[in-house]
Structure formats: C-alpha cells, structure tokens
C-alpha positions in Angstrom: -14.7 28.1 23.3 -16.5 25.9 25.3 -14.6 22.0 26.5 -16.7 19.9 24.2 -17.4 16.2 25.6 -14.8 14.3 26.3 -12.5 16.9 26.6 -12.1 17.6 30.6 -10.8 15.4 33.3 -7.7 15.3 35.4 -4.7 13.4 34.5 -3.2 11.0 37.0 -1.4 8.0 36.5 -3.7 5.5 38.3 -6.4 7.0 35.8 -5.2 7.0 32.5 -2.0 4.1 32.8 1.0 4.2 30.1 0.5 1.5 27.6 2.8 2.1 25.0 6.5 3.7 25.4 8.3 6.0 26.5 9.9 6.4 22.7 12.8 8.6 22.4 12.8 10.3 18.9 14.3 12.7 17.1 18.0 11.7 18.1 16.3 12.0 21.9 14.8 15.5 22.1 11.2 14.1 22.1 9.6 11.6 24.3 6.5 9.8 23.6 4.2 7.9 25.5 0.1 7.0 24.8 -1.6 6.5 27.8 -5.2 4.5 28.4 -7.9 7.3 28.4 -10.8 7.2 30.9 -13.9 6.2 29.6 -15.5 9.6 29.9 -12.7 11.5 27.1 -14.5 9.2 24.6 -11.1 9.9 23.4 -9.6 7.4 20.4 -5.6 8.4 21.5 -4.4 10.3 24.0 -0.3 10.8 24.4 1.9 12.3 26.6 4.6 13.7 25.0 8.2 16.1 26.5 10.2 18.5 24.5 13.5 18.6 26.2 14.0 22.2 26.7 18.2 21.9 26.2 18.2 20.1 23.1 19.7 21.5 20.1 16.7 20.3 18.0 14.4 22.0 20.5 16.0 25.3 19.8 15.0 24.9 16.0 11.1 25.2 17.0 9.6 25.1 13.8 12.3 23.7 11.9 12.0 20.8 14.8 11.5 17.6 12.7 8.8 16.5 14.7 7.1 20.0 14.1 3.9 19.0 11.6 3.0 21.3 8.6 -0.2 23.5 9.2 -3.1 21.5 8.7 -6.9 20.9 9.6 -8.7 17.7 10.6 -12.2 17.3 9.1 -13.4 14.5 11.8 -11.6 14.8 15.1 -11.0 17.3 17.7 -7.2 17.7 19.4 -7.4 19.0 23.1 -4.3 19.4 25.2 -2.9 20.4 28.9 0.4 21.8 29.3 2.1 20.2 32.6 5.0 22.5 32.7 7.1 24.1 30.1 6.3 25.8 27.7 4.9 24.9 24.0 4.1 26.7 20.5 1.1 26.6 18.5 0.3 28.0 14.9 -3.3 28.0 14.9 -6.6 29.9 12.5 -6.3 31.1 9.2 -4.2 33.8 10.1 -1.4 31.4 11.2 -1.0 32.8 14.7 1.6 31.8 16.8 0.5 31.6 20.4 2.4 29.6 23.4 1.1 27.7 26.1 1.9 27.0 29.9 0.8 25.0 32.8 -0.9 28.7 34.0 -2.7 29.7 31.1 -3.1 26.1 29.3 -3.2 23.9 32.7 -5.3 21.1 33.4 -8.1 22.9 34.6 -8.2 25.0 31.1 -7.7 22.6 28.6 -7.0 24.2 25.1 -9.5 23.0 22.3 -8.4 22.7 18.9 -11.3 22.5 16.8 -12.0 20.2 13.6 -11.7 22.8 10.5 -9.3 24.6 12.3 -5.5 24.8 11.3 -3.2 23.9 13.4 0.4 22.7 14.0 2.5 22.4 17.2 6.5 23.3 17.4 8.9 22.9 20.8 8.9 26.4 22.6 13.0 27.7 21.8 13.2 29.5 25.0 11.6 27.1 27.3 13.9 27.1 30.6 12.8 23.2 31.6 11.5 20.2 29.8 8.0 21.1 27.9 5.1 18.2 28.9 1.9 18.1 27.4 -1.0 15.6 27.5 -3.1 15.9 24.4 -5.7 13.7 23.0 -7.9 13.1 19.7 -11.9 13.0 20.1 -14.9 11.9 19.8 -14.5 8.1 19.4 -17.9 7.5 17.5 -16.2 8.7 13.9 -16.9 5.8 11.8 -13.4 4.5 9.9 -11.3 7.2 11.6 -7.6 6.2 11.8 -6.4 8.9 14.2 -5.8 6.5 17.1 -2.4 5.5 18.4 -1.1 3.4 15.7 -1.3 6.1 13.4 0.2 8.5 15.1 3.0 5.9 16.7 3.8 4.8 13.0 4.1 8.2 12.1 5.7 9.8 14.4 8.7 6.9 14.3 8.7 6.9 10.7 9.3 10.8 10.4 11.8 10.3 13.5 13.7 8.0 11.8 13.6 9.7 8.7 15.1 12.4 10.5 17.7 10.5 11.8 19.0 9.2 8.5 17.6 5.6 9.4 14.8 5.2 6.9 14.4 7.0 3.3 11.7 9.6 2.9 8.7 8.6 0.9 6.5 11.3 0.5 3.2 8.3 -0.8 3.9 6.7 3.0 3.2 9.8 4.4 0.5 11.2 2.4 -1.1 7.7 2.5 -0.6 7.3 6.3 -1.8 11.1 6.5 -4.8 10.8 3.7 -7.1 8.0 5.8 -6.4 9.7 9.2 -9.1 12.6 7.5 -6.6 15.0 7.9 -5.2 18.1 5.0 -2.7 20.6 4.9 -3.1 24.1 4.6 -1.4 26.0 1.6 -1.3 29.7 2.2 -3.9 30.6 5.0 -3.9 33.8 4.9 -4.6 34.0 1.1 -8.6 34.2 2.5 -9.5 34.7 -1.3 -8.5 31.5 -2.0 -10.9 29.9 0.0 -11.6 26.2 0.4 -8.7 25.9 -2.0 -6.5 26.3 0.6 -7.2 23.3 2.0 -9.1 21.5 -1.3 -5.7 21.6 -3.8 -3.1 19.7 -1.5 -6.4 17.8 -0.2 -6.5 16.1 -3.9 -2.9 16.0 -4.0 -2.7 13.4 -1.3 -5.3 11.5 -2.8 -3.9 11.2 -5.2 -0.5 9.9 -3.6 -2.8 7.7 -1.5 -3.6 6.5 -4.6 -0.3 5.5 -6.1 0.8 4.3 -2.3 -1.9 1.6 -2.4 -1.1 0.4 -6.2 2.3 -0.1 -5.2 1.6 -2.1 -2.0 1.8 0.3 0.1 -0.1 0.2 4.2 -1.3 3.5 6.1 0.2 1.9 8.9 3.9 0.1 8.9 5.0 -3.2 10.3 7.9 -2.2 11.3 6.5 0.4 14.2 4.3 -1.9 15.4 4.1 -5.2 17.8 2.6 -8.4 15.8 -0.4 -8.2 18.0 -1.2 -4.4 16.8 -0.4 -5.3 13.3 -2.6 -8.3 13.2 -5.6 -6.1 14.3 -4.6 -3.3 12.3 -5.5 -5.7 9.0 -8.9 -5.3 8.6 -9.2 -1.6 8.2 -6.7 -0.8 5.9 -8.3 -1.9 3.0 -7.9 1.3 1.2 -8.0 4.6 1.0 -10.2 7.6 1.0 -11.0 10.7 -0.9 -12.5 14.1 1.0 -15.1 15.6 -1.1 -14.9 19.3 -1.0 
C-alpha cells in the first residue's frame, strides 16, 4: 500500500518536540509521550509510545491492559515506525497477527493502517529490549474529528488507571469517549457472512451508551487528565455526540 499524505518523514527530536509527558501507565510498563508533528504529516496526534520488554504486563501481550479491542476507524488513518523492539498487530478481517521491527517496519517503511480496516496493537511477549514506536493519526482536514491528543491522553489514563484499581470502570465513559472519536469495534471478523454487521451491531451499541453518557452529564473527554488550559479549549466541541449511519 502506498504512504498516503502525510504519512512519511523522519523523526527527530528537533523536528517533531515532546509536548506532553512522558506518562508512565499501566503500573509502569508503558510510556507515553505526544510529540508536535511537522507541518507536512497533516497529522492531528502523533505519540511516541515504549513497551518495556521485562515487564510482567508486557509478557501478557494481548491480555496487556493497554492492548485495545479490534476495531476500525471510519475517518482517520493510523501510521506507525517501529524504533527498536518489537510490536504485535491484529489487523484485516481475518484477524492476523503480524509483528513489527525497526527492519521490516523502520522509519523508512512506515506501516499504514487504513480507515475501514481493523486493527488493534498488543506489546510483543518475547521482545528481548524495550519496544518504541512513533505512530500518528491523519489527515487533519476531518471536520469534528476527536482523534487528537486529548482523546487518546484521556483515554489512555483513564483505562490505565482503571487498571490499576485507581478509578472505577464505566463502560458509557468509554463508549462515549470512543463513539465521537468515529471509531467501532469489530465483533467476530471472520464471520464474513455477517457483513457490515460486524462492525454496524456494537456500532449502535455505543451510540447508544453515548447516549445515556451524555444524559447523565457525562464529557468525551475528562477533567481530570487534562491541564485547565486543554480543558478550557476542549469546551466547545463536546457538545454532543454522534451516530455512524451504516
């Protein structure tokens, strides 16, 4: 698949600054960090984020906390480099497991994950050092798309806390935070005679949640993970909450 625009570009430190972090989640097996993206990735987030190969968590790969369900992004592409390490992705309707290096996923071959296209990343087990990857959300011109870096810094700290017995699940944050970032999960992909129900069924299901989130009060993105400044400009988009049509 061909680098679509925005999607190439060495990363360097002088380039593309760190502006927020480094966070230390899930009881310290994952680091986060966004970094300022050039101009030319016309990208709305880009992160930085290190597995720490001798973990316990790590060695749980998909049962990692931080490990996402499969799902799909209707507006957005993901693209990520691998820096050294070693990470796993589930990716297509056929749920393939592939993993990724600095020699076959470096910077000069960026891997591309395309909108409609499931996906879900999980710490490599048998990596021998720390895992880093860059990765980054794009284009930028998406009218009303939340998948910047307050959404994924609220949600990534939420679930992290979660995790780490600090904060009580709530399945309508998540699906709320989730629901306006245009994002669905993926229920049995390789049921292909199910077709857009795969994706369509838990699609209304999170509305729906979205739904009852916002009746009760409820923000797609939290206070509590942000700085006042972030919050204070995060106000006048989250006045709501969409629906996907099928």
């Amino acid at each position: 698949m061909a680098v679509p625009r925005g999607s190439a570009t060495k990363v360097t430190e002088d380039e593309e600054p760190v502006i927020g972090g480094p966070y230390s989640l899930f009881d310290g097996s994952f680091i986060l960090e966004f970094l300022e993206p050039k101009p030319s990735r016309h990208a709305t987030v880009m992160m930085r984020a290190t597995y720490k190969h001798d973990h316990p968590l790590t060695k749980k790969a998909k049962k990692h906390p931080q490990s996402p369900p499969l799902h799909l992004h209707f507006q957005q592409v993901e693209t990520f480099v691998v820096l050294q390490g070693s990470v796993g992705l589930t990716s297509t309707w056929s749920a393939t497991d592939t993993f990724h290096n600095a020699k076959n996923t470096g910077e000069s071959n960026p891997h591309v994950i395309d909108t409609w296209v499931p996906h879900g990343f999980f710490p490599d087990p048998n990596a021998t050092e720390d895992t880093v990857i860059i990765a980054w959300a794009h284009p930028d011109d998406k009218a009303d798309n939340m998948m910047d870096r307050l959404f994924f810094q609220t949600l990534l700290m939420y679930v992290s806390d979660v995790s780490e017995g600090k904060e009580k699940m709530s399945i309508l944050q998540i699906m709320l935070t989730q629901h306006v970032s245009e994002t669905a999960l993926i229920w049995f992909p390789r049921a292909w005679f199910l077709g857009p129900l795969r994706w369509w069924i838990p699609l209304q299901m999170q509305a729906a949640c979205a739904k009852i989130a916002t009746w009760q009060g409820m923000k797609p993105l939290m206070q509590q993970y942000l700085s006042p400044e972030d919050w204070k400009a995060a106000q006048g988009r989250m006045t709501g909450t969409k629906v996907k049509a099928a």
